[in-house]
Legacy VTK file of the C-alpha trace (Angstrom):
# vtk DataFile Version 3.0
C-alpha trace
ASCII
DATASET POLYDATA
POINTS 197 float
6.817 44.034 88.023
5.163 41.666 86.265
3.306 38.487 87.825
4.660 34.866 87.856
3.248 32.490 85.284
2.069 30.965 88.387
-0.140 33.586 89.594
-1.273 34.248 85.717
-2.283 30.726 85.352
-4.728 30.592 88.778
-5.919 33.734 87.443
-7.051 32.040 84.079
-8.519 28.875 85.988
-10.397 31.151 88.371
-12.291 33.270 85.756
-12.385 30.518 82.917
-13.796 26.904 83.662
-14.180 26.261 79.785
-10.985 23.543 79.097
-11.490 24.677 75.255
-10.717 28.543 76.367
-8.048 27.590 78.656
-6.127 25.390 75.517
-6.777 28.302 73.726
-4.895 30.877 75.920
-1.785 28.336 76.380
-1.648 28.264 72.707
-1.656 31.989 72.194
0.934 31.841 75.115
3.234 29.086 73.377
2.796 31.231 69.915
3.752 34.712 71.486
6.850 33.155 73.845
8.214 31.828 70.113
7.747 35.287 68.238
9.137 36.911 71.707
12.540 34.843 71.015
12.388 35.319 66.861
11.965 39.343 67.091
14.573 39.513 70.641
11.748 40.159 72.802
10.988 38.989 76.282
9.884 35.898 76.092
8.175 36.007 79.432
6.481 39.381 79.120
4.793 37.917 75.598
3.952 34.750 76.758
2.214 36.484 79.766
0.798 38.705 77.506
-0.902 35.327 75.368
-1.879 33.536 78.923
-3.846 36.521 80.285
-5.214 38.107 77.066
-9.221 36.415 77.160
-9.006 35.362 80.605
-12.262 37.380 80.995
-14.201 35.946 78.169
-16.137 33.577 79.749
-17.461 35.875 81.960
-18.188 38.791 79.978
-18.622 37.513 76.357
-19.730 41.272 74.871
-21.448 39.659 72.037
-22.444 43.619 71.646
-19.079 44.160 70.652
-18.840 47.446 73.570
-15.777 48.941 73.350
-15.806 50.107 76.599
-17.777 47.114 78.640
-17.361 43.353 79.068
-14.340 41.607 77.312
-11.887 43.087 76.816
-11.942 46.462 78.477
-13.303 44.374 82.098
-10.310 42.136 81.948
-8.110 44.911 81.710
-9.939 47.285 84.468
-8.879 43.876 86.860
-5.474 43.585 85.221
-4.902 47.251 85.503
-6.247 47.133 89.741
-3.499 44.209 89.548
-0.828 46.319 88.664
-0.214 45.224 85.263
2.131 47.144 82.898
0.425 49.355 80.129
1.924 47.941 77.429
0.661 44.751 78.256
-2.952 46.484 78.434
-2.414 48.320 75.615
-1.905 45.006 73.692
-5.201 43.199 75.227
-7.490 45.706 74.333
-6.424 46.107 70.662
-6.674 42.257 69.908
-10.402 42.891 69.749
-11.236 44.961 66.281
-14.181 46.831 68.156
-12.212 48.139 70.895
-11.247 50.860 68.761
-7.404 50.501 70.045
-4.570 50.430 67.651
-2.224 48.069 67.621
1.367 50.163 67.494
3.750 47.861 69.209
5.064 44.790 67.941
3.821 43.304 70.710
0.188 44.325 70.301
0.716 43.184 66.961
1.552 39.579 67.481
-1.038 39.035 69.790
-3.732 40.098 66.922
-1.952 38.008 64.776
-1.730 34.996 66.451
-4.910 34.757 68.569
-7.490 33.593 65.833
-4.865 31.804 64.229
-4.384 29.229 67.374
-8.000 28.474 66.972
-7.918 27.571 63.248
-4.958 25.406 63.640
-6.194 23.873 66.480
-9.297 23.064 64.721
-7.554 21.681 61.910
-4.866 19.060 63.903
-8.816 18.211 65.562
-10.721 16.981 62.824
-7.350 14.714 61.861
-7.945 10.954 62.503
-5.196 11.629 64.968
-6.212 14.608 66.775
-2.453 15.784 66.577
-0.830 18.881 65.614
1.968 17.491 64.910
0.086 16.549 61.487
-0.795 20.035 60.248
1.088 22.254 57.980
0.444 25.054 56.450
-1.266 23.784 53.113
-3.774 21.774 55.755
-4.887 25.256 57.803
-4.847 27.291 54.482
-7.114 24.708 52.568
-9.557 24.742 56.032
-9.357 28.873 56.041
-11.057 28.018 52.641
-14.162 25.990 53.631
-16.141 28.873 54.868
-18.324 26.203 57.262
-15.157 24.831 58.788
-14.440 26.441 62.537
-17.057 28.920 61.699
-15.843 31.219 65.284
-12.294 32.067 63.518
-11.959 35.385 61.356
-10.046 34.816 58.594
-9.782 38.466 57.197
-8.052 38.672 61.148
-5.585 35.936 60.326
-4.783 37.463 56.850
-4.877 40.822 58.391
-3.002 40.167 61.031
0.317 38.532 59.231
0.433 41.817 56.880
0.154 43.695 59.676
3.279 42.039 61.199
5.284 41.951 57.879
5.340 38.156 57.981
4.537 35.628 55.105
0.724 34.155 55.697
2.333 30.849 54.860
5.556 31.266 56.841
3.115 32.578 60.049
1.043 29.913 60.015
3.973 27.484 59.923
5.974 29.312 62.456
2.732 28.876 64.915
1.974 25.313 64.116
5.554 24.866 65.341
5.303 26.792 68.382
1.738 24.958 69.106
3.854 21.235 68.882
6.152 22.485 71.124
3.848 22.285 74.652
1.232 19.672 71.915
0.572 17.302 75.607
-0.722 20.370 76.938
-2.771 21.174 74.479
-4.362 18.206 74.102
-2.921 18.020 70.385
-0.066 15.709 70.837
-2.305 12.682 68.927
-4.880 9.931 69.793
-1.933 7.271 70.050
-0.603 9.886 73.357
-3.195 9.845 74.776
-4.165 6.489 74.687
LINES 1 198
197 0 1 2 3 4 5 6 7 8 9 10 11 12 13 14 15 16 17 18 19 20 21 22 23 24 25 26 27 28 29 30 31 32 33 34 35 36 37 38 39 40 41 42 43 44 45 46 47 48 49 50 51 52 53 54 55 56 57 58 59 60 61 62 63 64 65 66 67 68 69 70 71 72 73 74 75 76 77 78 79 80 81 82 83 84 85 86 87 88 89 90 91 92 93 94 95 96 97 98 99 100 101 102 103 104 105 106 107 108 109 110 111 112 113 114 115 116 117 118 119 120 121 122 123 124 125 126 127 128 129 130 131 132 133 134 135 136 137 138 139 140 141 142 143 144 145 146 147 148 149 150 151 152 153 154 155 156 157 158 159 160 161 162 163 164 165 166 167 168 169 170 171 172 173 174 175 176 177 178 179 180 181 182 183 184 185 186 187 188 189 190 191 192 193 194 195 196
């Protein structure tokens, strides 16, 4: 059984306080729901899967990089007490590189694909004179993937890697989670300057 989005979401604002972090998780959510309907997936179960996945980060940062203490592996020792499916674990812990946990379902895959990707696109529709996402393309996020100095926290080798790894186009990927980002943009605090006021 998995939780509600309901009960996910109070367990986000309860660990995390940083808005930043909390944008972030809603966009990996938006971005896995999407790839959950393009592969025939549940929707639900992947967009869980996006909500939950750093939920812990604020708390336990591991800038060691432990594979075994901090984030990830203490968010999933609560998740698992919770009663959360394996899969869903499975897929948490092997977003982080230093975990040492391969990513063999699709579902573990497109949460490694997509996670450091929100973050460069969201720092690219940022630094627009209109703060909106609904002005980034491709072209834009690929020409800031570029500028080494530019959103400094975002692997790129983990955005490049992570496409392959899902047999997707880099180009096509990036578009396809630009579009799922503009899809919940008010949310996200990306829907412009003029929105907002």
């Amino acid at each position: 059984m998995l939780p509600s989005r309901e009960e996910t979401l109070a367990l986000v604002h309860e660990y995390t306080a940083s808005d930043s972090l909390r944008k972030h998780m809603l966009s990996v959510e938006a971005a896995m729901r999407a790839y959950a309907l393009r592969f025939g997936e549940d929707p639900e179960r992947w967009g869980l899967t996006g909500l939950v996945h750093d939920f812990d980060y604020e708390r336990f940062p591991n800038a060691a990089h432990s594979p075994t203490e901090e984030h990830p592996a203490e968010g999933v020792r609560i998740l698992r007490a919770r009663g959360w499916p394996d899969d869903i674990l499975e897929a948490i812990l092997g977003h982080g590189n230093y975990t040492g946990v391969p990513r063999v379902t699709r579902l573990a895959k497109t949460l490694y694909a997509v996670d450091e990707l929100t973050g460069l696109v969201t720092a690219t529709a940022l630094v627009r004179p209109s703060r909106s996402v609904h002005e980034v393309d491709a072209r834009s996020v690929r020409k800031k993937m570029k500028d080494k100095a530019f959103a400094r926290g975002v692997n790129r080798d983990e955005v490049i890697a992570g496409a392959a790894d899902l047999g997707v186009d880099l180009d096509e990927h990036i578009d396809f989670v630009i579009g799922a980002m503009r899809g919940c943009a008010d949310t996200l605090g990306l829907a412009g300057a003029s929105a907002t006021g």
